[in-house]
C-alpha positions as CSV (number, residue, x, y, z in Angstrom):
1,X,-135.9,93.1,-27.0
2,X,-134.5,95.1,-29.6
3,X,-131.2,93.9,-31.6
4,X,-130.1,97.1,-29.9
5,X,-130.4,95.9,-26.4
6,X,-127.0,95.5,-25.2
7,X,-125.4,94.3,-21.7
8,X,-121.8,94.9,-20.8
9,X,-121.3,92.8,-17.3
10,X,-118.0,93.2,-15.4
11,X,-116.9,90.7,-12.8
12,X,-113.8,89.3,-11.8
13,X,-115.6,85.5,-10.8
14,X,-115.6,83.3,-14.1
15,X,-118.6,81.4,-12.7
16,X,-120.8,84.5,-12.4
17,X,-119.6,85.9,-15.8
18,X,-121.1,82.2,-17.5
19,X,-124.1,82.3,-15.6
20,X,-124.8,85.8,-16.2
21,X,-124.2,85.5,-19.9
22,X,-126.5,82.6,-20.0
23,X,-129.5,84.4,-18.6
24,X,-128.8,87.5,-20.4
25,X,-128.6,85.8,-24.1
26,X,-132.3,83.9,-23.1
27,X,-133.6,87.4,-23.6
28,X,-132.0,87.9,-27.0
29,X,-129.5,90.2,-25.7
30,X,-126.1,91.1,-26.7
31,X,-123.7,90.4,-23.9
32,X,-120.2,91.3,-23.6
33,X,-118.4,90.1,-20.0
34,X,-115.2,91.8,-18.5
35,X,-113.2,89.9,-15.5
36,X,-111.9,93.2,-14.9
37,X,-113.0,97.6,-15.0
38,X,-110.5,98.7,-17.0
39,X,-110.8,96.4,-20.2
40,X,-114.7,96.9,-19.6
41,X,-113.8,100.9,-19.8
42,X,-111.8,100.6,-22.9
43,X,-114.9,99.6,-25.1
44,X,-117.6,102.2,-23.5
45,X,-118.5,105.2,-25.2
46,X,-120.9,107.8,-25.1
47,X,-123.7,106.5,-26.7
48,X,-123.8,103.1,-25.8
49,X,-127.0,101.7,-26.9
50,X,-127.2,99.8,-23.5
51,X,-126.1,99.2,-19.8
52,X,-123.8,98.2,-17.6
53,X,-124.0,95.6,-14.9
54,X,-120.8,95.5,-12.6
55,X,-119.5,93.8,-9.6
56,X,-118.5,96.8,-6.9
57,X,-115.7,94.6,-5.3
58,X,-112.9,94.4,-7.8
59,X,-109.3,94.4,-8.0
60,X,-107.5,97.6,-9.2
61,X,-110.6,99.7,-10.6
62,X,-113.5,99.0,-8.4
63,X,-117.3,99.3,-9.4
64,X,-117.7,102.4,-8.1
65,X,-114.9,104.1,-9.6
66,X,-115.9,102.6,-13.1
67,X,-119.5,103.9,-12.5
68,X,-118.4,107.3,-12.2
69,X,-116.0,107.0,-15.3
70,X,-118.9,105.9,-17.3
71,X,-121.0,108.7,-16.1
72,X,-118.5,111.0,-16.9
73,X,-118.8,109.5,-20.6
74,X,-122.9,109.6,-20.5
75,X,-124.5,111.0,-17.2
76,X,-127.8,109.0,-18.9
77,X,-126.2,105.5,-19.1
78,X,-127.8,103.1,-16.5
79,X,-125.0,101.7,-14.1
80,X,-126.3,98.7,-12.2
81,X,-124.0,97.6,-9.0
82,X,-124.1,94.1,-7.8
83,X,-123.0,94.4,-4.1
84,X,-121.7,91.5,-1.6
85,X,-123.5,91.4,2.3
86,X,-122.9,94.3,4.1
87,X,-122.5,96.8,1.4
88,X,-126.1,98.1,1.1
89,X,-125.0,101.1,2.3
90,X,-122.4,101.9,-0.1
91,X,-125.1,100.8,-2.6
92,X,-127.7,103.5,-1.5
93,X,-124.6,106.3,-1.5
94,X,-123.6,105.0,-5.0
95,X,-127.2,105.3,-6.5
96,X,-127.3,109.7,-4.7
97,X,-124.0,109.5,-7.2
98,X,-125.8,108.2,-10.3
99,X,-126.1,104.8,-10.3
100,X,-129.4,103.3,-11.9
101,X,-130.1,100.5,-9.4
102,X,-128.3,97.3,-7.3
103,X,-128.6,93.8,-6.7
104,X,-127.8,92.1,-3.2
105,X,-125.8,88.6,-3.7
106,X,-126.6,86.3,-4.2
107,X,-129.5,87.5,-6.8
108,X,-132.1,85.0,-8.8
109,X,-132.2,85.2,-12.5
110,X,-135.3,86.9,-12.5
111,X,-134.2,89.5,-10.2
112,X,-131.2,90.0,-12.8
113,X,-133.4,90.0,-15.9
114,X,-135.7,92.1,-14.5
115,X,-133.5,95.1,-13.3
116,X,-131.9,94.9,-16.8
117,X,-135.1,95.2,-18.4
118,X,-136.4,98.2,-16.6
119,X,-132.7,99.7,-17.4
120,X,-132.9,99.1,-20.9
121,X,-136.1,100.5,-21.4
122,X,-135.0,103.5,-20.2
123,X,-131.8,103.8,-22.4
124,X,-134.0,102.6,-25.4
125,X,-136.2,106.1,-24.4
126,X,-132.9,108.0,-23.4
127,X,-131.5,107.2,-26.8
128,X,-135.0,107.6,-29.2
129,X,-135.6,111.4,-27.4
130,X,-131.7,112.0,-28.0
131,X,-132.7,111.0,-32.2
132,X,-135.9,113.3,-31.9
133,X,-134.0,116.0,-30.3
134,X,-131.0,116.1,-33.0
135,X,-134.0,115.7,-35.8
136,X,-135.9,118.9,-34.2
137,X,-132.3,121.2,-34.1
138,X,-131.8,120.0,-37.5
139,X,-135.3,121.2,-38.7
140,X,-135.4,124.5,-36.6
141,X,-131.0,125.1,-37.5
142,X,-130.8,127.8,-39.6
143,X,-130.6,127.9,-43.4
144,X,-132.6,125.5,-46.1
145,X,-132.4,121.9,-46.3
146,X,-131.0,119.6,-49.1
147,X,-132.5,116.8,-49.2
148,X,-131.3,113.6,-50.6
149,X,-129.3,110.3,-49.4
150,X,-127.5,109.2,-52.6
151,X,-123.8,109.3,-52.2
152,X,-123.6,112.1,-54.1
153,X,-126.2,114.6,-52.0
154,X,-124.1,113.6,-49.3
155,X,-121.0,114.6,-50.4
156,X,-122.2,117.9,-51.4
157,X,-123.8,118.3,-47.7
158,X,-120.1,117.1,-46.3
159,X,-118.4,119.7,-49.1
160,X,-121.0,122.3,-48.0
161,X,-120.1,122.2,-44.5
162,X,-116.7,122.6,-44.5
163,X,-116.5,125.2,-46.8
164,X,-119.7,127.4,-45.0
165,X,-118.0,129.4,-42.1
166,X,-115.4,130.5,-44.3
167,X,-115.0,133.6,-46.6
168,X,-113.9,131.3,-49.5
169,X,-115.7,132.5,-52.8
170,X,-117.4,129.7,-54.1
171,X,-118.5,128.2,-57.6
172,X,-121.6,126.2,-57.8
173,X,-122.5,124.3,-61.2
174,X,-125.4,122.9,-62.1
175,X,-128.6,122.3,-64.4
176,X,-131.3,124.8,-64.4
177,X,-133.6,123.7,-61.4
178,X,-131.0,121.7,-59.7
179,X,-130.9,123.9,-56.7
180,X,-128.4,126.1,-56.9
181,X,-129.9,129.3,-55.2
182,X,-130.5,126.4,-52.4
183,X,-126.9,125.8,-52.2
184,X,-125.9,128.8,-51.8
185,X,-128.6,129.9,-49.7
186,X,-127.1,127.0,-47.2
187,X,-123.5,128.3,-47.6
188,X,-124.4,131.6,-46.0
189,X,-127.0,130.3,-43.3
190,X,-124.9,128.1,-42.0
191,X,-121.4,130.4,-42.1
192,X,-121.1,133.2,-39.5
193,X,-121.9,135.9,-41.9
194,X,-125.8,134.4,-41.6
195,X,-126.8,137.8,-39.4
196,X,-125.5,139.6,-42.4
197,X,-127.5,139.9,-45.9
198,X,-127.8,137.7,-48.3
199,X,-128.2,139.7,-51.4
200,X,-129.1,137.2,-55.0
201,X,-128.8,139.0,-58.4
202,X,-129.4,137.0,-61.6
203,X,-127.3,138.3,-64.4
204,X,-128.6,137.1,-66.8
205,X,-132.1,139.0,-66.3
206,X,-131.0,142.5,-65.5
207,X,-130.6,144.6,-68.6
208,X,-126.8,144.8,-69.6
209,X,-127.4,149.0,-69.5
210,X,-128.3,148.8,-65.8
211,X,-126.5,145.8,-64.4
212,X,-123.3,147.9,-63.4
213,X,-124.8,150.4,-61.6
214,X,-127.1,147.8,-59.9
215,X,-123.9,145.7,-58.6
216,X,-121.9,148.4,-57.9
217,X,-124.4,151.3,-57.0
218,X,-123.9,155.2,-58.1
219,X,-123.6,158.9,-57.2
220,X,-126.4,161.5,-57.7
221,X,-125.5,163.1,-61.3
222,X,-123.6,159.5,-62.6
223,X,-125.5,159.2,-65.8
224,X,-129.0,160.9,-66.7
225,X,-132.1,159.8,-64.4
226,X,-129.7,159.7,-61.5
227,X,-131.0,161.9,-58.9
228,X,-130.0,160.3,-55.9
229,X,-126.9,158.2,-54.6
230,X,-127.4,154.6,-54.6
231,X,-126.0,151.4,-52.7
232,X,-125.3,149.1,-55.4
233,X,-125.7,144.8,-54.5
234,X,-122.0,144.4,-54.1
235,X,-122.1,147.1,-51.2
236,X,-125.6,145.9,-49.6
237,X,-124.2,142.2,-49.5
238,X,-121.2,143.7,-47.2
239,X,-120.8,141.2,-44.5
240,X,-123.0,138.8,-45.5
241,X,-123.2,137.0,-48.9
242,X,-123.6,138.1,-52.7
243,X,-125.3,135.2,-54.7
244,X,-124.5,136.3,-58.2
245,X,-126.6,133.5,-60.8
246,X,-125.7,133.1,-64.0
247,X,-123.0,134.2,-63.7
248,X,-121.6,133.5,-67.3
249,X,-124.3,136.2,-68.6
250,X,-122.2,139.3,-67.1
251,X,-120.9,141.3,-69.8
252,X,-117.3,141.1,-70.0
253,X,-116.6,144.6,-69.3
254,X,-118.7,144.6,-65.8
255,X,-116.6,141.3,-65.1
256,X,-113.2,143.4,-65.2
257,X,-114.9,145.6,-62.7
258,X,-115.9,142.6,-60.4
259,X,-112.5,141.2,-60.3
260,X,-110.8,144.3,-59.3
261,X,-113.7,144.2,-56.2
262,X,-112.8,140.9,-55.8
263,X,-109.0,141.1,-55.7
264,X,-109.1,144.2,-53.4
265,X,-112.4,143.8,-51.5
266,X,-113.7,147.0,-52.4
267,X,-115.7,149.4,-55.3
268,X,-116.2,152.1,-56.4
269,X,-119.4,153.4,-57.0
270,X,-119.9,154.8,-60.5
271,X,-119.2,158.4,-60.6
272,X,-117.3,158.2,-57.8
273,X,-113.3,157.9,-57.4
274,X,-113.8,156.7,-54.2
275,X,-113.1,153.4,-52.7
276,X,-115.2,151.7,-50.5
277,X,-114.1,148.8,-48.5
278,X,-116.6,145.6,-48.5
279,X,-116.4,142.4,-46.2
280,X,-117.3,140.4,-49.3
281,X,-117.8,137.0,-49.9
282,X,-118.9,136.2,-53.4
283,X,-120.7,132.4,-54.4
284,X,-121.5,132.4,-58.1
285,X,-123.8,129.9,-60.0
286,X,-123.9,128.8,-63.9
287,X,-125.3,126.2,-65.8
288,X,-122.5,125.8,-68.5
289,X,-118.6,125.1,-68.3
290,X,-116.9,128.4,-67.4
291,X,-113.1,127.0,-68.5
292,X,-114.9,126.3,-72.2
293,X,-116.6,129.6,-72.1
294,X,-113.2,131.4,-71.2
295,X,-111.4,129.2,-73.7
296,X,-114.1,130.7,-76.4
297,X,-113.5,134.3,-74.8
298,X,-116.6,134.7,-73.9
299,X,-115.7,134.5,-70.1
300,X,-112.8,136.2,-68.7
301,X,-110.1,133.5,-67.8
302,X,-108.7,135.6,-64.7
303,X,-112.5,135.5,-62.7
304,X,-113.2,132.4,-63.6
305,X,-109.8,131.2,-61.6
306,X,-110.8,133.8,-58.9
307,X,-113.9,132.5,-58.2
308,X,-113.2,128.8,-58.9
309,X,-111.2,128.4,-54.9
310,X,-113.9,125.8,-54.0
311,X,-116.2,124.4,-56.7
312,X,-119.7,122.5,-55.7
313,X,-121.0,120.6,-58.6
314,X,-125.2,119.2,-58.0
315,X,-126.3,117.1,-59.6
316,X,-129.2,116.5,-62.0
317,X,-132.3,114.7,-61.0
318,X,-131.4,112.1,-63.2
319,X,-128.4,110.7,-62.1
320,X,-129.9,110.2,-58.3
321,X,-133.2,108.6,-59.1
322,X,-133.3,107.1,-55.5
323,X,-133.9,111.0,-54.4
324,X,-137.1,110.8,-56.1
325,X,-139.7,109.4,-54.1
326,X,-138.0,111.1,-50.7
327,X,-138.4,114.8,-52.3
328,X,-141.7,114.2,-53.9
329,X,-142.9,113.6,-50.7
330,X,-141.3,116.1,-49.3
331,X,-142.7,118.5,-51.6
332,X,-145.9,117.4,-51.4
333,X,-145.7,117.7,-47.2
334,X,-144.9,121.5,-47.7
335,X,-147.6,122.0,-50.3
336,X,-150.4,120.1,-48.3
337,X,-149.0,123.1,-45.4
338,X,-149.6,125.7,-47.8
339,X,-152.6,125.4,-49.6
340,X,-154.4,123.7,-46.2
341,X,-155.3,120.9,-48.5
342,X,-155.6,117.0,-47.3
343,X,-152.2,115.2,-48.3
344,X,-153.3,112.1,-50.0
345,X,-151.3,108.7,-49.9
346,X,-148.8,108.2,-52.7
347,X,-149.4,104.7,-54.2
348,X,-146.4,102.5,-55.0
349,X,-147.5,102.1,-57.9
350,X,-147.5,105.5,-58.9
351,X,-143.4,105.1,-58.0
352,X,-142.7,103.9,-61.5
353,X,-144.1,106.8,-63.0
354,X,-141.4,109.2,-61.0
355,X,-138.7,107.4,-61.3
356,X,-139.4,106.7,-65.0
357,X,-139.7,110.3,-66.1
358,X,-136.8,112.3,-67.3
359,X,-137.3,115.5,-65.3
360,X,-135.8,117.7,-67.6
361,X,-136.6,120.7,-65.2
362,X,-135.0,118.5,-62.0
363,X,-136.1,119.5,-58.5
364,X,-138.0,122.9,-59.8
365,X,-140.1,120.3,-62.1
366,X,-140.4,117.7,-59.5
367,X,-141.8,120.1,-56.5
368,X,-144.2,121.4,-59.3
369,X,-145.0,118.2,-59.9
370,X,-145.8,117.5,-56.0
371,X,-148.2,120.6,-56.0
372,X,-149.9,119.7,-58.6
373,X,-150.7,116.3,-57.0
374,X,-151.8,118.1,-54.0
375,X,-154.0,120.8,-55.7
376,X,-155.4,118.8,-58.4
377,X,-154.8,114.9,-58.0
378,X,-158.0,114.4,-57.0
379,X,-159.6,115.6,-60.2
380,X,-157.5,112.8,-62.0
381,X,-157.6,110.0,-59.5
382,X,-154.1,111.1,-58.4
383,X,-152.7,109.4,-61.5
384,X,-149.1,110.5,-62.0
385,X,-149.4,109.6,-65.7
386,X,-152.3,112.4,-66.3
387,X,-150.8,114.9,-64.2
388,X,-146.9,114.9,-65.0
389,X,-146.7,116.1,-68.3
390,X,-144.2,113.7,-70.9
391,X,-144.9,110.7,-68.5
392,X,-144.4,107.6,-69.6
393,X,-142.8,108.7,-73.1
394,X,-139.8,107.7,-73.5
395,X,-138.6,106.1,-70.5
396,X,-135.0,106.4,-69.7
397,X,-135.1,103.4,-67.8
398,X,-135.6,99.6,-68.9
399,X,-138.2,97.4,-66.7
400,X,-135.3,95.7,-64.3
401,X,-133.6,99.1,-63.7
402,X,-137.5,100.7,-62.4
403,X,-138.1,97.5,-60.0
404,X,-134.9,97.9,-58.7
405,X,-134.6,101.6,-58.1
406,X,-138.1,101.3,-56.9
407,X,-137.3,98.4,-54.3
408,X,-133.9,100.2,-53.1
409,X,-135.9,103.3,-52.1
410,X,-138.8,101.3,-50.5
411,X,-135.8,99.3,-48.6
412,X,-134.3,103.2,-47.5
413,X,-137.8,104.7,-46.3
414,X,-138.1,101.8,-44.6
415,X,-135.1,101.5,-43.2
416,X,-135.1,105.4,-42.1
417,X,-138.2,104.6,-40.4
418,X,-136.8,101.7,-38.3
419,X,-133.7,103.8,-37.8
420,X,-131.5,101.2,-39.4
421,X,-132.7,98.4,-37.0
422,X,-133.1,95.3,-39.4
423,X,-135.3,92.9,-37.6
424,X,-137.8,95.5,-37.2
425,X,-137.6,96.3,-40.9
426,X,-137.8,92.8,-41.8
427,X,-141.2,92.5,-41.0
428,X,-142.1,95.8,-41.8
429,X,-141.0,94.9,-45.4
430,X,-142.6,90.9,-45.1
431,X,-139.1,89.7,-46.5
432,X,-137.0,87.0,-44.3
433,X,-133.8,88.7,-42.8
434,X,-130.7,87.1,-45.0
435,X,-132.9,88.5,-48.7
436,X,-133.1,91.9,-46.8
437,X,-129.2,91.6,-45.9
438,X,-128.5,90.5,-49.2
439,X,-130.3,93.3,-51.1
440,X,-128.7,96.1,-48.4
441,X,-125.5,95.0,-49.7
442,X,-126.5,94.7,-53.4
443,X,-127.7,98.2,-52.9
444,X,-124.8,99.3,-51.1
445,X,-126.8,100.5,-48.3
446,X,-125.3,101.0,-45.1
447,X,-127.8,101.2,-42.3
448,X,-125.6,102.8,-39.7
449,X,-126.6,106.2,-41.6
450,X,-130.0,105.7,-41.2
451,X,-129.7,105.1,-37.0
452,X,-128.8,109.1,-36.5
């Protein structure tokens, strides 16, 4: 059995409890016996990753009432009774209520080891199509996904979703390529203004001359060339989300404008004195430090304190190299979709060659990288150093520092796979148990995250 397999076996004879726990621990279980229901109930929960064997005649709580206390917990957890002569037919009435199965005293070993075998094969399967369900919400759940288990992806994930159903303005800072129309793609997906639009503008590649009316719309007769009214972004983005990107390329005057739309939620559009009310929620992204640009006076200090009320920072590719081989493959899984093109195996030896490169261009350079594997890898053997441009020049990283970032993230895929269970990723990796133990906590790897 798994390390997972797990027995919790209630009765209130010490002489059972022993040889229970005897025949239980022969098949590598984990074992924990209760002389009484109500310390046994104290320790359940809902996903308990095994079952529970209990006496039905018990002082105080008997094993019936526990059974439907723990079914009230998990209506999937198998509940074996172990009833005394005579009570068969309370047996049969318990198992209508829920109960996975009894044993008549006095019961063999075998009988016991069996009927907690068949009941802990079906939890294992309970529990693995409870994983595959949560994996198949969290692929179909609305919005992108950021991928990434370094500490510092999953803080952002954990920042993200608290600050996503709420109408806080948001600040995202970042790298070019880092993901920050990803970010903020997320923040409105998962938020309840997701039915509403989500509207991107990049300021810095709209000409300066049309920028204003393109935020904030105009009337038919505003300037020359305008024949008809127009909704401007700011307007369109009404009850949903306005993305504005690069932000710190708005001309000052147009970011007077936006804080007064800010500050009252509302605009007018230009040659119009009217104004119009907007259910607005503004995220903004830059690649340079807004407090230095308004200390230079080339940002306006009053925006940049309205739109800093929550401020997610991503960061670059280079400061989470254990991201790299996850996302490459990632990337290379969505481009083998797109172009219908066989996705070839990704050597370990070609790991080196990621996680040596600089990736000035971060994630945007990386998933480029991945489709150019795909699409022409085989033309160059699928040698990373031929088809990343700048590989292998000037490598950030020393010799020890590649091995080990290269081992950690073979010990995480494999560890994902195995769903954090270490004796199955022990052999999987061909290293005894205490090195792997030793190297999750040199790591500082905690395997409970990979067992969701």
């Amino acid at each position: 059995m798994t390390e997972a397999g797990q027995v919790m076996f209630i009765d209130d004879e010490a002489h059972i409890r022993t040889a229970a726990r005897q025949t239980l621990e022969l098949m590598d279980l984990v074992v924990d016996c209760y002389e009484n229901a109500e310390a046994a109930l104290s320790k359940m929960s809902a996903n308990y990753p095994g079952v529970v064997v209990c006496d039905i005649s018990m002082p105080r709580m008997d094993g019936l009432t526990l059974m439907r206390r723990v079914l009230e917990l998990d209506r999937d957890l198998p509940v074996v009774l172990v009833t005394g002569h005579g009570d068969i037919a309370m047996a049969v009435g318990a198992m209508r209520e829920g109960a996975y199965d009894f044993l008549e005293k006095p019961y063999s070993p075998e009988t016991l080891t069996e009927v907690v075998r068949r009941a802990l094969d079906k939890r294992s399967l309970t529990l693995e199509n409870r994983t595959l369900r949560k994996e198949l919400e969290a692929q179909s759940a609305p919005g992108p996904r950021i991928i990434g288990n370094t500490l510092s992806m999953q803080q952002l994930r954990s920042l993200i979703r608290q600050v996503a159903d709420t109408d806080a303005d948001v600040l995202i800072l970042g790298e070019t390529g880092t993901g920050k129309e990803l970010v903020a793609r997320s923040l409105h997906e998962h938020s309840r203004r997701r039915r509403g639009n989500f509207v991107a503008v990049n300021c810095g590649a709209v000409p300066e001359q049309l920028i204003e009316s393109e935020l904030l719309g105009h009337e038919a007769g505003a300037f020359t060339g305008a024949r008809g009214r127009r909704i401007g972004k700011i307007e369109h983005s009404g009850g949903g989300t306005l993305f504005l990107d690069e932000i710190e390329s708005m001309p000052v005057p147009l970011q007077v404008r936006l804080l007064r739309s800010l500050q009252e939620r509302s605009i007018e559009r230009l040659g119009s004195n009217t104004a119009i009310p907007v259910d607005l929620r503004v995220v903004a992204a830059t690649k340079v430090d807004l407090r230095e640009a308004a200390d230079r006076g080339a940002f306006r200090e009053d925006l940049y304190y309205r739109l800093n009320v929550v401020t997610l920072e991503i960061p670059p590719l280079r400061e989470r190299r254990e991201d790299i081989p996850l996302l490459f493959q990632h990337f290379a899984m969505v481009a083998s979709a797109r172009y219908e093109k066989e996705l070839p195996p990704i050597a370990p030896e070609q790991l080196p060659v990621l996680l040596g490169h600089q990736w000035p261009g971060n994630v945007r350079e990386l998933r480029n990288a991945a489709e150019r594997y795909v699409l022409l890898g085989e033309n160059y053997g699928y040698d990373l150093d031929r088809l990343l441009p700048g590989a292998g020049q000037g490598s950030p990283m020393g010799l020890r520092e590649q091995v080990e970032s290269f081992e950690k993230s073979l010990i995480e895929q494999e560890l994902k796979a195995c769903r954090g269970n270490i004796s199955e990723a022990t052999q999987a990796l061909g290293i005894p148990r205490k090195t792997l133990h030793d190297k999750v906590r040199k790591y500082g790897l905690d395997r409970r995250q990979f067992r969701s």
